[in-house]
N, C-alpha and C positions, 0 to 999 in steps of 0.2 A: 728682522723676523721676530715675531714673538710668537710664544709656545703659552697655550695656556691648561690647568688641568683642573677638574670637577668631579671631585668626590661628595658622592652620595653616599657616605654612609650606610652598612648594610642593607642598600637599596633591592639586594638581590633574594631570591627568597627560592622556594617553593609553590607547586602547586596545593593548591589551597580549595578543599572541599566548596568551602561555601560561596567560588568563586569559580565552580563549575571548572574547577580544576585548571583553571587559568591563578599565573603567581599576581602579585600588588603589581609588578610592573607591565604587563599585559591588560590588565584594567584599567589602569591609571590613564587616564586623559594626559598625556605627554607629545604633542604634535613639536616641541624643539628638539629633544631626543629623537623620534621619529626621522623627524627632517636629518638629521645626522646619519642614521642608518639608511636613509636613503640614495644623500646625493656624497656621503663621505663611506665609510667604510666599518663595519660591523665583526666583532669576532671575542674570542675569548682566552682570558687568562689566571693560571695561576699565580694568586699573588701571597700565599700561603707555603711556604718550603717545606718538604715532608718533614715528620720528626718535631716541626714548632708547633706551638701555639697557634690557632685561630684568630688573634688578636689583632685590633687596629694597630697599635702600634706596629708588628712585628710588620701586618698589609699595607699602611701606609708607607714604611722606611722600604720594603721594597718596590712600591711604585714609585718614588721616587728616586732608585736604583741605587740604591745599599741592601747588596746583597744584607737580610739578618744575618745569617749564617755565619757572616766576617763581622759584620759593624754593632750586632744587637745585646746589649748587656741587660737590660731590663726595662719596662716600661719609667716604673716611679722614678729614674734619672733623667728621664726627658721631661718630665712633667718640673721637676727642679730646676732643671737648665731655664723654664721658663718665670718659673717664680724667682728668679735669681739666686737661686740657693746655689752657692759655691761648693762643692762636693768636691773633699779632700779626697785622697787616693786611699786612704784607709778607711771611708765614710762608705755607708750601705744607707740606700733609701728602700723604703716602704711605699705604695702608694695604701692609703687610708679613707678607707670609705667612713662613713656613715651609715648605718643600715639599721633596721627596724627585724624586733625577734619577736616573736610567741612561740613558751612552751617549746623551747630547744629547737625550735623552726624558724631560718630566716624566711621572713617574709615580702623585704622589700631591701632591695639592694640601694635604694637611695637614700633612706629617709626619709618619704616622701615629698624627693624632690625638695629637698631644706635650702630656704635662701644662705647666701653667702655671709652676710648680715649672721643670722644666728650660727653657723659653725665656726666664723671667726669667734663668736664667744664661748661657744663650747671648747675650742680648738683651746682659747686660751687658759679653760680651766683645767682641760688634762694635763696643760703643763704647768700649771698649779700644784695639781693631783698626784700625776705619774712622770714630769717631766725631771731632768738631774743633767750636770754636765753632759755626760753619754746618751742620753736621749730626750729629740724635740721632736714637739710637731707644729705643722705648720699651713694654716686654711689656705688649700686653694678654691676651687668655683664649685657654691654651691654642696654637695655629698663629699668632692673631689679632693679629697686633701694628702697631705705627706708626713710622714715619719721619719728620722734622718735619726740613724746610730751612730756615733760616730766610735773610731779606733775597732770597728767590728770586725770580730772572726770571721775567718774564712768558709767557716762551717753554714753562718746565716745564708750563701748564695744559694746553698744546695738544699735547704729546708725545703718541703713542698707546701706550697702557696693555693687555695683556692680561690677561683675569680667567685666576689660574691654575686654575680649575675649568673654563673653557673650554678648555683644552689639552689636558687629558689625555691621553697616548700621541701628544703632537703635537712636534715638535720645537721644543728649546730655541732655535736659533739663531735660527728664521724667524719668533719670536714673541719677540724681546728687544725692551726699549722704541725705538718710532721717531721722528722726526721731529726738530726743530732744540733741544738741550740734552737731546737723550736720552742722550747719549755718557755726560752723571757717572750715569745712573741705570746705564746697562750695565756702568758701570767697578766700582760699587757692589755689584752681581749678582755678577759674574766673579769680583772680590774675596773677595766674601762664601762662594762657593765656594771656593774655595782654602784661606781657613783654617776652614772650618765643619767640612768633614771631616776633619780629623785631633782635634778634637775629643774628649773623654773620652767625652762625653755621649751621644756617636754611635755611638764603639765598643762602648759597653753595648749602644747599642740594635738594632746590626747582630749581635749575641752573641746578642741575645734573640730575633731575628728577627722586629724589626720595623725601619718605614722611619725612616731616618736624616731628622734635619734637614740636609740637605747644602747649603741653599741660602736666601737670600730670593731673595723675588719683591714685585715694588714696581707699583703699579695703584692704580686710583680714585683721584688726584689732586685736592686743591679748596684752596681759600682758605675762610678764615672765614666761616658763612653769616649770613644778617640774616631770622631769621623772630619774627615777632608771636609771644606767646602764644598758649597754646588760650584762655585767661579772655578775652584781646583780640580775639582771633578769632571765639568760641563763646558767650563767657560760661561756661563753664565751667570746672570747679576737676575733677583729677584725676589717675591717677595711672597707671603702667605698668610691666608685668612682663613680664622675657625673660630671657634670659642672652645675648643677642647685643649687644656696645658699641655697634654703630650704635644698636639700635632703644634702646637705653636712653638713647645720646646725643640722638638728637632728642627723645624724652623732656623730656631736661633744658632743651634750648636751648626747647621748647616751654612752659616751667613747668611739667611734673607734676612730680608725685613719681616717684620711679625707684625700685621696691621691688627690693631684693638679698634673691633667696630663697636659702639657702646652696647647698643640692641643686641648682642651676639649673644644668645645664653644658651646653647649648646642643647636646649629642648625644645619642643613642639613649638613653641612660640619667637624662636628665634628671630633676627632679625636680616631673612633672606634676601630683600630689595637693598641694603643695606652695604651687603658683604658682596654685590656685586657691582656696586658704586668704586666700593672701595677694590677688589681687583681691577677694576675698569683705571681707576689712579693711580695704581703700581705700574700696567702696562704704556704707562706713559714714557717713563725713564728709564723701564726693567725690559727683560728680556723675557721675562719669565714669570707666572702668575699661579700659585697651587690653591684651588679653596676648597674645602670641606665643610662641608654639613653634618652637623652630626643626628636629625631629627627620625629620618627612619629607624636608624640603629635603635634608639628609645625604643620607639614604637615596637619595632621587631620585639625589643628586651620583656616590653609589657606585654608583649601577646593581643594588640589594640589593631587588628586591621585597615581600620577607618582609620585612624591617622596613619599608619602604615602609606597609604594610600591618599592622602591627602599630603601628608609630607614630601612624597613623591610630586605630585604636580604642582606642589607648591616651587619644588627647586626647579623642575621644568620650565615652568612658568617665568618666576620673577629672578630666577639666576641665570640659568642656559638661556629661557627666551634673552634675558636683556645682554647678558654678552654675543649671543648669536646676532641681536637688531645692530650693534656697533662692530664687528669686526665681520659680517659676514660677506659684505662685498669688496674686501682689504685681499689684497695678493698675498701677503707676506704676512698670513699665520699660519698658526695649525691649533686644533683643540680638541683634545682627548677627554673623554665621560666616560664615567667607571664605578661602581661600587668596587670599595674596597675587599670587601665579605661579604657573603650573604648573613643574615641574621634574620633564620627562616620564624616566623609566627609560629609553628608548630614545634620549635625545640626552643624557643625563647634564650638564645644563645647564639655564637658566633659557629659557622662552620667555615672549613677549609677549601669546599666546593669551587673550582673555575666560574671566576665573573665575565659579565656581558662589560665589553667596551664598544663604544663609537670615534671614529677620528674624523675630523674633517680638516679640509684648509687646503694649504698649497699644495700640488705633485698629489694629492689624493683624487681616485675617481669613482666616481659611484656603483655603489654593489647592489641597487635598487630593492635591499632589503624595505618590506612593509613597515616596520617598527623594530623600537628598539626593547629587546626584552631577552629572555633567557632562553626564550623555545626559538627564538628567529637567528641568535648568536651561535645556537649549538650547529644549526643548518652551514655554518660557514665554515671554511676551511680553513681561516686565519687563527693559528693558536701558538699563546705563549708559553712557555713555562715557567717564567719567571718573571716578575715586576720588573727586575732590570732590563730582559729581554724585550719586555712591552715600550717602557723609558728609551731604551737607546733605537729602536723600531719607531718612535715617536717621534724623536731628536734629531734624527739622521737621514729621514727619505729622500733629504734630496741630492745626498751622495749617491 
């Protein structure tokens, strides 16, 4: 049997004025999604636990069914598990953006979009600058990078963190970290401005008219996590494709394999024909296949409909269509399509709202829904409450 799963990335959204009130995925040219709500099964789930975060992180570890609630310590730990960073039992990571200020305004949570190439040289001068036994940091992909304290208080867990994708156009000051030992992460910030922008790498990129790295930004906070295998969990053997260090981190810490497709850059241009080669090669010897996209979710972040909507039929197309062309006359799968979160165009942020799933494969039989989207899942009566609930509903039909 093999099990395979497709995460689209805040693929889920809103209705949307300028689309006659229809969301990106009711627009969107998607006839392999479609096909799934047709002749497989259509419904909707919770993959957000009250009380968390909105986060991928927090939505993917529970579609993969680790409860948060038990297993979740913080994003920037999984994203370390994939960089190899060894995280002592007294070590707190950071994750560490990138991001671009004006006038006490963040304006762009990326950098825009800074190659890897240049934050590995930035990355290396703050620890030039700011770094000391007790604190490194360390480029990950692209904006994506880490902070690692190590012998840190107990106190750092509990500081409040803003995601800088939640700010945007919001002010610097009334969103620095708060609460008790927030002061070295603010001191860290402020610093990190100060010599970020005078920078070479900055003056290029303010020359070329794009957004400078002028700053980190420091959020998602954890200590090292402690989860089972998927084998010890599931019985299962498998493997996962993204270009995002979280999801490749939990990956790891979970035993799959973590396929590096080269093309995989985690934005608009990613390399979707690619990453569905390479699940197509896991389910060779595996049981089991998880790929994510991370391209709407951008999109949604920038408020960019068009690619919203084109990123969508792009994973339709050359991910779902080509795993759907190879497995869809096989008895012995099943394969579940999901946005993790919606990440509506009109909040440019993640919400907690219930997403649209599709399943198809063995023991399932068709709900002859017209399309796969969010006005046609709310119509069904299949609801979960929980990622795990959706995971082990996915796992086990044919008990």
């Amino acid at each position: 049997m093999k099990y395979i799963i497709l995460v689209g990335d805040g693929m889920a959204d809103y209705p949307v004025a300028e689309l006659d009130n229809r969301t990106p995925l009711e627009v969107a040219r998607t006839p392999n999604m479609d096909y799934i709500a047709r002749f497989g099964i259509l419904g909707r789930a919770k993959t957000i636990p009250d009380k968390m975060s909105a986060a991928s992180d927090v939505a993917n570890m529970s579609i993969l069914g680790y409860p948060p609630e038990q297993y979740y310590t913080g994003r920037a730990p999984l994203e370390a598990a994939n960089l190899g960073i060894e995280l002592q039992e007294s070590d707190i990571a950071f994750r560490c953006n990138f991001v671009s200020t004006s006038n006490d305004t963040l304006i762009d949570y990326s950098a825009g979009h800074i190659t890897t190439k240049e934050s590995d040289i930035l990355i290396n001068f703050l620890n030039q600058r700011l770094g000391s036994r007790e604190i490194r940091f360390y480029c990950g992909v692209s904006y994506r990078n880490l902070l690692v304290i190590k012998d840190a208080p107990e106190d750092l867990l509990a500081v409040q963190c803003f995601p800088p994708h939640d700010i945007i156009g919001k002010d610097i000051s009334r969103h620095l970290p708060k609460g008790k030992g927030g002061q070295l992460l603010v001191h860290l910030m402020q610093e990190s401005a100060k010599i970020l922008s005078s920078h070479e790498i900055n003056q290029v990129r303010i020359d070329l008219g794009e957004n400078p790295a002028d700053m980190i930004w420091l959020w998602g906070q954890g200590r090292k996590p402690n989860l089972p295998t998927y084998k010890e969990k599931y019985n299962l053997t498998g493997g996962i494709i993204s270009a995002v260090d979280l999801i490749k981190g939990l990956g790891k810490l979970l035993g799959l394999e973590v396929v590096n497709v080269p093309g995989a850059t985690g934005y608009y241009d990613t390399d979707y024909a690619g990453k569905a080669r390479a699940a197509i090669e896991v389910l060779k010897d595996k049981d089991f296949a998880f790929l994510h996209v991370e391209a709407p979710d951008e999109a949604g972040h920038n408020g960019d409909l068009r690619e919203k909507v084109t990123a969508i039929e792009r994973f339709d197309n050359m991910i779902v269509g080509k795993i759907l062309s190879v497995f869809r006359r096989r008895k012995n799968f099943r394969l579940l399509v999901l946005s993790d979160h919606p990440t509506p165009l009109s909040v440019r942020t993640h919400t907690s709202d219930p997403v649209p799933f599709g399943i198809l494969g063995r023991d399932i039989f068709g709900s002859g829904a017209p399309g796969y989207n969010e006005r046609e899942a709310q119509k069904s009566k299949l609801f979960f409450g929980s990622g795990q609930e959706l995971i082990e509903y996915f796992l086990r039909l044919e008990k």
